[in-house]
LUMMI-455444 format. One record per residue: residue number from 1; z, y, x of N, C-alpha, C in turn. Coordinates in Angstrom, 3 decimals. Layout:
<pts>
+-----+----------+----------+----------+----------+----------+----------+----------+----------+----------+
!   n !       nz !       ny !       nx !      caz !      cay !      cax !       cz !       cy !       cx !
+-----+----------+----------+----------+----------+----------+----------+----------+----------+----------+
! NUM !        Z !        Y !        X !        Z !        Y !        X !        Z !        Y !        X !
...
+-----+----------+----------+----------+----------+----------+----------+----------+----------+----------+
</pts>
This chain:
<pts>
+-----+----------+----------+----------+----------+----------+----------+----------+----------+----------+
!   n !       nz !       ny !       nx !      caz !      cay !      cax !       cz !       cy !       cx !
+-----+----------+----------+----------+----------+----------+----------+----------+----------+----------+
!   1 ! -103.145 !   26.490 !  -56.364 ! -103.013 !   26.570 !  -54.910 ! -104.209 !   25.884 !  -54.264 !
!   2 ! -104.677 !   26.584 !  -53.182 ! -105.943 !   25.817 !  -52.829 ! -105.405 !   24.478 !  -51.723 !
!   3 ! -106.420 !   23.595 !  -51.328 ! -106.088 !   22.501 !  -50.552 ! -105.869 !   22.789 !  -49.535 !
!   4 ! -104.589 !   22.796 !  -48.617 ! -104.655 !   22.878 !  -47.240 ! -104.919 !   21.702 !  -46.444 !
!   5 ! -104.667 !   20.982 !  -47.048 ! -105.210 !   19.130 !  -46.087 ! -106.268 !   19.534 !  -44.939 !
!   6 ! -106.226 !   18.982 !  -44.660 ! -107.000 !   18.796 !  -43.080 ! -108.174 !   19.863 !  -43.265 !
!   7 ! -107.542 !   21.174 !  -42.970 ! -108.112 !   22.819 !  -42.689 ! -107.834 !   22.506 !  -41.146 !
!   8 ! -109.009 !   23.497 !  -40.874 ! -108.798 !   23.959 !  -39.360 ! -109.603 !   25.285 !  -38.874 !
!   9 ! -109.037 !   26.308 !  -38.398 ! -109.400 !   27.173 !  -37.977 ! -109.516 !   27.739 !  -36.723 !
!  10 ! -111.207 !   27.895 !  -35.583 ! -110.845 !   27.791 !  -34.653 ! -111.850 !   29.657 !  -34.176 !
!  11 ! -111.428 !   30.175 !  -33.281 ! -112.048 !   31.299 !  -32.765 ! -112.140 !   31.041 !  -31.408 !
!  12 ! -113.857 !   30.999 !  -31.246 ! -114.289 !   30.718 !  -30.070 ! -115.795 !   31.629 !  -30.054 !
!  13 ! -116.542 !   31.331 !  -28.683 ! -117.477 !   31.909 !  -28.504 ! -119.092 !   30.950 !  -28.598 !
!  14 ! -120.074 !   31.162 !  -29.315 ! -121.277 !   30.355 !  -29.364 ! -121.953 !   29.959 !  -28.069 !
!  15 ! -121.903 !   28.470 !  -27.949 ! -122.596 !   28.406 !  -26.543 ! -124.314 !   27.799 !  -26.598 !
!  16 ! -124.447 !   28.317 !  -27.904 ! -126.172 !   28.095 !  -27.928 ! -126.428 !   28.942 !  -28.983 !
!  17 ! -127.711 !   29.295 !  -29.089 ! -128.075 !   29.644 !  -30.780 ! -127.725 !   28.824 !  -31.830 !
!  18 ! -127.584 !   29.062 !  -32.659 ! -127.210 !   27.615 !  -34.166 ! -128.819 !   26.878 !  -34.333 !
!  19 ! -129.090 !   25.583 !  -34.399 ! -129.828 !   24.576 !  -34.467 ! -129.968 !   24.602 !  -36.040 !
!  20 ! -130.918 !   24.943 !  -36.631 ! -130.968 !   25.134 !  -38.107 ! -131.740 !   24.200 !  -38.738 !
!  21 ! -132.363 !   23.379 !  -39.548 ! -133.161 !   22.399 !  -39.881 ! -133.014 !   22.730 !  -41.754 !
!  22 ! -134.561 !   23.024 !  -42.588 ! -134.287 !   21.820 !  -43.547 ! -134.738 !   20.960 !  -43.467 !
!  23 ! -133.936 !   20.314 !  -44.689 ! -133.922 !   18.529 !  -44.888 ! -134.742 !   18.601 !  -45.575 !
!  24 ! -135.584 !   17.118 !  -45.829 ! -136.533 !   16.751 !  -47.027 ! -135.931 !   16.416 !  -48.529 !
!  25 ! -134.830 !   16.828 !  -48.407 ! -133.884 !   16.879 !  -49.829 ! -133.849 !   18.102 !  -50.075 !
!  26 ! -134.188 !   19.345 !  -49.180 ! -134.209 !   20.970 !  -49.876 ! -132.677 !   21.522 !  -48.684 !
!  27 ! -131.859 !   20.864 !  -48.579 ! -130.812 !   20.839 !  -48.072 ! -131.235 !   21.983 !  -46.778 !
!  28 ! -130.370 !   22.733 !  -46.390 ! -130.419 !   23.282 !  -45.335 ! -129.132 !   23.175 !  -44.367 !
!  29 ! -129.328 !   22.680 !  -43.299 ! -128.380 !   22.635 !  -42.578 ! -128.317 !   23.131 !  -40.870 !
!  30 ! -127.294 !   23.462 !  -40.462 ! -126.863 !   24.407 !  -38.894 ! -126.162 !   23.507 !  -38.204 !
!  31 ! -126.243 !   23.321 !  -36.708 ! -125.273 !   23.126 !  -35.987 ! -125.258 !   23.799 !  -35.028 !
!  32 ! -123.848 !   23.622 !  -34.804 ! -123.157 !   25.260 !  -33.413 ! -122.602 !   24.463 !  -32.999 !
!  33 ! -122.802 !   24.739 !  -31.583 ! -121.352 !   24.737 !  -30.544 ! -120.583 !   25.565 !  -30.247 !
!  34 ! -119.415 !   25.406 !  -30.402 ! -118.439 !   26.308 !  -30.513 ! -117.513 !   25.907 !  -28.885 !
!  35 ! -117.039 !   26.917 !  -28.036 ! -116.358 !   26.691 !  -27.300 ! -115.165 !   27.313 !  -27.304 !
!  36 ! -113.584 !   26.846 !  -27.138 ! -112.224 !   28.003 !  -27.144 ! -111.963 !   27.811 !  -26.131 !
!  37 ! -111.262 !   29.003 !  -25.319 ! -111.016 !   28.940 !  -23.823 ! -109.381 !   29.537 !  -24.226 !
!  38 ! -108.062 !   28.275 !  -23.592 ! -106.851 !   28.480 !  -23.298 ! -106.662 !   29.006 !  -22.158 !
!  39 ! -106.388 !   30.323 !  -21.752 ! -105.705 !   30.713 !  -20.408 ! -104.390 !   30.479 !  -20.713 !
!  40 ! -103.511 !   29.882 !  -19.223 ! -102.410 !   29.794 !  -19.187 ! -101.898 !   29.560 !  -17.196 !
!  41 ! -100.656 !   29.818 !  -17.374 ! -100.443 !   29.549 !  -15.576 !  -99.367 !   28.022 !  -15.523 !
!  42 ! -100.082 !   27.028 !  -14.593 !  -99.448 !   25.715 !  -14.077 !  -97.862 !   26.151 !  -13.543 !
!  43 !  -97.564 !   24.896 !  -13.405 !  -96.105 !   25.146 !  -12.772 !  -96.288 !   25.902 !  -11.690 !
!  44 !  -96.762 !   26.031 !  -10.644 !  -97.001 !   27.046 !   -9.339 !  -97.700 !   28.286 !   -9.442 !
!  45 !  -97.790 !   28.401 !  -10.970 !  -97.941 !   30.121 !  -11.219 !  -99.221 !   30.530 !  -11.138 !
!  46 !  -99.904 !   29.738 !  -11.499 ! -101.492 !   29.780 !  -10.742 ! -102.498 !   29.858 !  -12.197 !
!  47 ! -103.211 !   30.627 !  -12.521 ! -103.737 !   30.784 !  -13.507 ! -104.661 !   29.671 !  -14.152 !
!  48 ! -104.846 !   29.364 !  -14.812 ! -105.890 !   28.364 !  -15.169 ! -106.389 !   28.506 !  -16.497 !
!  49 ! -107.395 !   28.331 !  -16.598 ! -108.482 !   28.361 !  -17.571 ! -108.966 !   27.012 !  -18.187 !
!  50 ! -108.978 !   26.903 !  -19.434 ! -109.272 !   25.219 !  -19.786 ! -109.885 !   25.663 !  -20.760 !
!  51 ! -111.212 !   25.024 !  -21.051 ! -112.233 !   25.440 !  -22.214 ! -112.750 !   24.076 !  -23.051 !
!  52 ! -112.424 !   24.118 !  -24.295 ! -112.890 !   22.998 !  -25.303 ! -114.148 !   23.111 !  -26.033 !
!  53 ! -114.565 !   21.907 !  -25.899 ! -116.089 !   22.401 !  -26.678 ! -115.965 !   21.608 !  -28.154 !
!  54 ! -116.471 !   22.485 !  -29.419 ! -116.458 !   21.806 !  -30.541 ! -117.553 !   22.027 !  -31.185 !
!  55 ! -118.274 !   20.662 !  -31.827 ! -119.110 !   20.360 !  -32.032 ! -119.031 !   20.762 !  -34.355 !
!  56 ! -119.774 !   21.764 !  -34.531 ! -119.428 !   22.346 !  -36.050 ! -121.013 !   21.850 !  -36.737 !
!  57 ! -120.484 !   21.732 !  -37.690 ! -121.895 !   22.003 !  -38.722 ! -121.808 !   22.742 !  -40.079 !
!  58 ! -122.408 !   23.096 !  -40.506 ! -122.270 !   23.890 !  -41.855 ! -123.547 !   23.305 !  -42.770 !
!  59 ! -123.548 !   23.748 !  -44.348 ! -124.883 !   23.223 !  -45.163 ! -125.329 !   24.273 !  -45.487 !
!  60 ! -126.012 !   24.532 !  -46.696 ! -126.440 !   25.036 !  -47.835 ! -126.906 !   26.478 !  -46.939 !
!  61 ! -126.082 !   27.485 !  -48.278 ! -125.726 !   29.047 !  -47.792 ! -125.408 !   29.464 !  -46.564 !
!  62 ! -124.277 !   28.675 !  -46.032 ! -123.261 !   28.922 !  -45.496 ! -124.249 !   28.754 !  -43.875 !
!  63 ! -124.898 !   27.321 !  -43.958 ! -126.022 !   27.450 !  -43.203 ! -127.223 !   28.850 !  -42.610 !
!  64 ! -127.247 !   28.765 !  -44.060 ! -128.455 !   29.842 !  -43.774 ! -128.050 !   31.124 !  -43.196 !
!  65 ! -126.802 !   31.496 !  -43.798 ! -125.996 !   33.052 !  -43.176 ! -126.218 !   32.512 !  -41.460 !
!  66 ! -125.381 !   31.656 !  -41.097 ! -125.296 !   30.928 !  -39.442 ! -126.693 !   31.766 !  -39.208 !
!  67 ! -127.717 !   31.016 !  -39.603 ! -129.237 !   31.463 !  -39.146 ! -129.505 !   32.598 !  -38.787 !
!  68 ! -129.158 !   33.258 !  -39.957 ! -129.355 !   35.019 !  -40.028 ! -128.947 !   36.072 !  -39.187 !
!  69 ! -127.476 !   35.717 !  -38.894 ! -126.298 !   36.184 !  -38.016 ! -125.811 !   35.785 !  -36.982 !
!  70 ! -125.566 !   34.668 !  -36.738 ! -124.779 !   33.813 !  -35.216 ! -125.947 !   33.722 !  -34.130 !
!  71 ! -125.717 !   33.900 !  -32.913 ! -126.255 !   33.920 !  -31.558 ! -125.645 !   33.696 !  -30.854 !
!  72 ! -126.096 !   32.696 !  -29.512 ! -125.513 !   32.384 !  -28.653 ! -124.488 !   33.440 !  -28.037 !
!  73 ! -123.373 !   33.368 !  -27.489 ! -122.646 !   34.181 !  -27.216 ! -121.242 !   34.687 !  -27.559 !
!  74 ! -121.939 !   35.083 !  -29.393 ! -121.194 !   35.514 !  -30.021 ! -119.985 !   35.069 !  -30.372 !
!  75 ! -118.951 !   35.664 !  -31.083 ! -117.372 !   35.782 !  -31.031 ! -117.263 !   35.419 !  -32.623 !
!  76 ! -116.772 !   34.003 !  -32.839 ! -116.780 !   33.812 !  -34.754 ! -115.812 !   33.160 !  -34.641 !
!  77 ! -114.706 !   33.157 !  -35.647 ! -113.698 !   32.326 !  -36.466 ! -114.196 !   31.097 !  -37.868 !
!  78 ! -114.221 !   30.362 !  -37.454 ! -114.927 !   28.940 !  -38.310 ! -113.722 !   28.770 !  -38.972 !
!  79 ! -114.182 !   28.651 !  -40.266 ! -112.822 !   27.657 !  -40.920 ! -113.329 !   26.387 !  -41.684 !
!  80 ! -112.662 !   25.539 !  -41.575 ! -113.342 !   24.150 !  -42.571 ! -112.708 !   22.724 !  -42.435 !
!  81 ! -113.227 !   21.592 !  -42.480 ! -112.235 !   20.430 !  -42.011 ! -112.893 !   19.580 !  -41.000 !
!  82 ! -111.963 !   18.991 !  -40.536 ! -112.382 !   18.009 !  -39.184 ! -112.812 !   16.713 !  -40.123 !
!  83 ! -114.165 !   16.217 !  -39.193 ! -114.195 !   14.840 !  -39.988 ! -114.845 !   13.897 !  -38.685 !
!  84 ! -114.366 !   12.442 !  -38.683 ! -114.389 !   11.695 !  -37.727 ! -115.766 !   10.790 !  -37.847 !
!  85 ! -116.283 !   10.490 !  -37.310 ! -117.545 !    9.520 !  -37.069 ! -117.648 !    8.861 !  -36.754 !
!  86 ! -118.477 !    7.757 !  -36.433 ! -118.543 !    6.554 !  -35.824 ! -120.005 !    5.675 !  -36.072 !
!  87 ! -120.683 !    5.276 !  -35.193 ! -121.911 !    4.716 !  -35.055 ! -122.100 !    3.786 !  -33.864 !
!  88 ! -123.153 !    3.172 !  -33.843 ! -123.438 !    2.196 !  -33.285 ! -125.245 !    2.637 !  -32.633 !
!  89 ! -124.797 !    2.904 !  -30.918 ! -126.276 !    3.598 !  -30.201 ! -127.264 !    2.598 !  -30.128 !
!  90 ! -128.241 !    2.843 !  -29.720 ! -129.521 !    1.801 !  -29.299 ! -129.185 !    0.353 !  -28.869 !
!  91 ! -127.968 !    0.699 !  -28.055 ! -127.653 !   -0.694 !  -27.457 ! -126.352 !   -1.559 !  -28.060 !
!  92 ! -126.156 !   -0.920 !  -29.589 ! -125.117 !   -1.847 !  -29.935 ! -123.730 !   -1.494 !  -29.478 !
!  93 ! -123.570 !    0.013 !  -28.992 ! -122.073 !   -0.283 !  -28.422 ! -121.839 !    1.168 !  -29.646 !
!  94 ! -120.663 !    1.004 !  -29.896 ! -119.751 !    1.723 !  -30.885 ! -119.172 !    3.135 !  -30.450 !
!  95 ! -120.225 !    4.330 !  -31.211 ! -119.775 !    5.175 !  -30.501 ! -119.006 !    6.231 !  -31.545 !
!  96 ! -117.768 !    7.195 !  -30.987 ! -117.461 !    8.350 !  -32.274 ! -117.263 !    9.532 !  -31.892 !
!  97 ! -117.300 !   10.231 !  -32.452 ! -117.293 !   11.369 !  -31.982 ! -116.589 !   12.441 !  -33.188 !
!  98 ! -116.522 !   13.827 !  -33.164 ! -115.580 !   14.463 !  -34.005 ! -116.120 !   15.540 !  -34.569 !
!  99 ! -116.486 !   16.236 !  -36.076 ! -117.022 !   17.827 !  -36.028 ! -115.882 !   18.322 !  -37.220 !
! 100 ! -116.402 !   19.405 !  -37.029 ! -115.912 !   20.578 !  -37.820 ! -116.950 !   20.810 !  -39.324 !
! 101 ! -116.543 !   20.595 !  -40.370 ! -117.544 !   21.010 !  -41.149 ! -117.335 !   22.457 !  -42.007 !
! 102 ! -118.173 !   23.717 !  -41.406 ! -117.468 !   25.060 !  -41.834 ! -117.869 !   25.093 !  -43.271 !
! 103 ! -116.906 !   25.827 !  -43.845 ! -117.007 !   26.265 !  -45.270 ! -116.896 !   27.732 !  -45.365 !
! 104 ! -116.361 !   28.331 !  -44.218 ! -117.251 !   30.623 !  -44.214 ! -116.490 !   30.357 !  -42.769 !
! 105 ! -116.916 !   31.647 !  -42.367 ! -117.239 !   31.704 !  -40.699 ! -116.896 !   33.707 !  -40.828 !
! 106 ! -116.476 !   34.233 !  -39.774 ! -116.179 !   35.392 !  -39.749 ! -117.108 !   35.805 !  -38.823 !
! 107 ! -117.378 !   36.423 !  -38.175 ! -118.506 !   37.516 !  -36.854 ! -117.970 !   38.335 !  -36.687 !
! 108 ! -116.961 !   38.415 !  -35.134 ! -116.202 !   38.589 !  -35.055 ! -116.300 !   40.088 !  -34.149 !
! 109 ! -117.692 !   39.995 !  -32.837 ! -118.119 !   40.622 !  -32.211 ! -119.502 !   40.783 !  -32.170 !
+-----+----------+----------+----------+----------+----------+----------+----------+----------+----------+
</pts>
């Protein structure tokens, strides 16, 4: 059975091109922003729109496909796990933040 532990699968739309870099280890790596937009209506019936932005990265292959294929815009299903962060900025104050690390990605539109 494969691991389901902290999977997450999200379908949203690219709100930049993918940021591609290699590393001086050979490593190739992508980052996307990914945005999902919940429509739903408030208690007074009133439509509303709420949009999340998620911050993904991918390595290797999986990277390089991103490169080849993903464009701002576009419509992809990410799957992979959430992993939490935490650092310390220029000035010493403690900062964290959250990504997605994909392991295959669909193209959707």
């Amino acid at each position: 059975m494969t691991n389901i532990r902290n999977t997450i699968q999200l379908i949203g739309n690219l709100g930049s091109d993918p940021e591609v870099k290699k590393l001086q280890n050979g490593k190739t790596l992508a980052k996307l922003s990914l945005a999902t937009t919940e429509v739903y209506k408030n208690k007074q019936g009133e439509k509303v729109q709420q949009t999340q932005w998620h911050q993904c990265i991918a390595w290797g292959r999986t990277a390089e496909v991103i490169e080849s294929l993903l464009k701002k815009g576009k419509s992809v299903l990410v799957r992979g796990k959430l992993v939490y962060n935490n650092y310390k900025d220029r000035d010493g104050i403690m900062r964290y933040n959250s990504q997605i690390v994909v392991n295959n990605f669909v193209l959707l539109k």
